[in-house]
C-alpha positions as CSV (number, residue, x, y, z in Angstrom):
1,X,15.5,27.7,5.0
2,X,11.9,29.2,5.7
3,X,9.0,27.4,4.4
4,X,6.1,29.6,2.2
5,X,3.6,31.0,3.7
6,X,0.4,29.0,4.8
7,X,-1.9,29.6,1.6
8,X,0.8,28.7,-0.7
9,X,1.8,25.8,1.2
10,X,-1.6,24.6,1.4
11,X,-1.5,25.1,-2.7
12,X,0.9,22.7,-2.7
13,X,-0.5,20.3,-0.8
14,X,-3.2,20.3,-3.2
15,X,-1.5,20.4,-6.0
16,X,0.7,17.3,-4.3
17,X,-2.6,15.1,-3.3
18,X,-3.9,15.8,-6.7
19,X,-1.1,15.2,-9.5
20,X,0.4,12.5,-7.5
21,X,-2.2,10.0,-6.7
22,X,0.8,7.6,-5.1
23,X,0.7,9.8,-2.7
24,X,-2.5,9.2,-1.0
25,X,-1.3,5.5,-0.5
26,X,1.4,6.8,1.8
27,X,-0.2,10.0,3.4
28,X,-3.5,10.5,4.4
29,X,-4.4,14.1,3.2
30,X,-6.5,15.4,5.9
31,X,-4.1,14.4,8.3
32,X,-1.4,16.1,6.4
33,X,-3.0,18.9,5.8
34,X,-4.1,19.1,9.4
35,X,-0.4,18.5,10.8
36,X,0.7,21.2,8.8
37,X,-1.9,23.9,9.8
38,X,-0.9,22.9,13.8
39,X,2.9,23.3,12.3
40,X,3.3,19.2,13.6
41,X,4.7,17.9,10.1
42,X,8.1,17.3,10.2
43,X,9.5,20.1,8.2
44,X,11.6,17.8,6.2
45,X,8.6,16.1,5.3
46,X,7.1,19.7,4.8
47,X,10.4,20.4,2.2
48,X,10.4,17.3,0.1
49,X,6.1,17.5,-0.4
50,X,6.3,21.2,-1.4
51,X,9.6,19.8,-3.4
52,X,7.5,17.5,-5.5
53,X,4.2,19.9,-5.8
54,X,6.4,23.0,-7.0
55,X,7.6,20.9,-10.1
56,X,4.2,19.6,-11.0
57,X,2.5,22.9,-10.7
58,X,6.1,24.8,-12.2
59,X,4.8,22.2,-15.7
60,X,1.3,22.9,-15.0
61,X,1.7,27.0,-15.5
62,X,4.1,26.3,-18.7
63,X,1.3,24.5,-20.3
């Protein structure tokens, strides 16, 4: 499985960082975001984040 392209996967990330506030206790955003540009996160990390973004933002466009 290919991941989206890099403007939509850095949408996610933002939607990620900023509907799931948890999740700056585990990641550190810049670094994330930083890992991902330089294609270093792990892509199964990659899956899961855009996993949990695409629902929130999926809720956020039927509002």
């Amino acid at each position: 499985m290919s991941l989206p392209s890099i403007p939509l996967g850095l949408h996610l990330l933002e939607t990620l960082f900023s509907h799931y506030i948890s999740a700056t206790v585990i990641f550190n955003k810049s670094k994330v975001i930083n890992e991902y540009l330089e294609s270093k996160l792990p892509e199964h990390a990659t899956q899961a984040m855009f996993a949990l973004a695409s629902i929130r933002d999926y809720t956020d466009q039927e509002s």
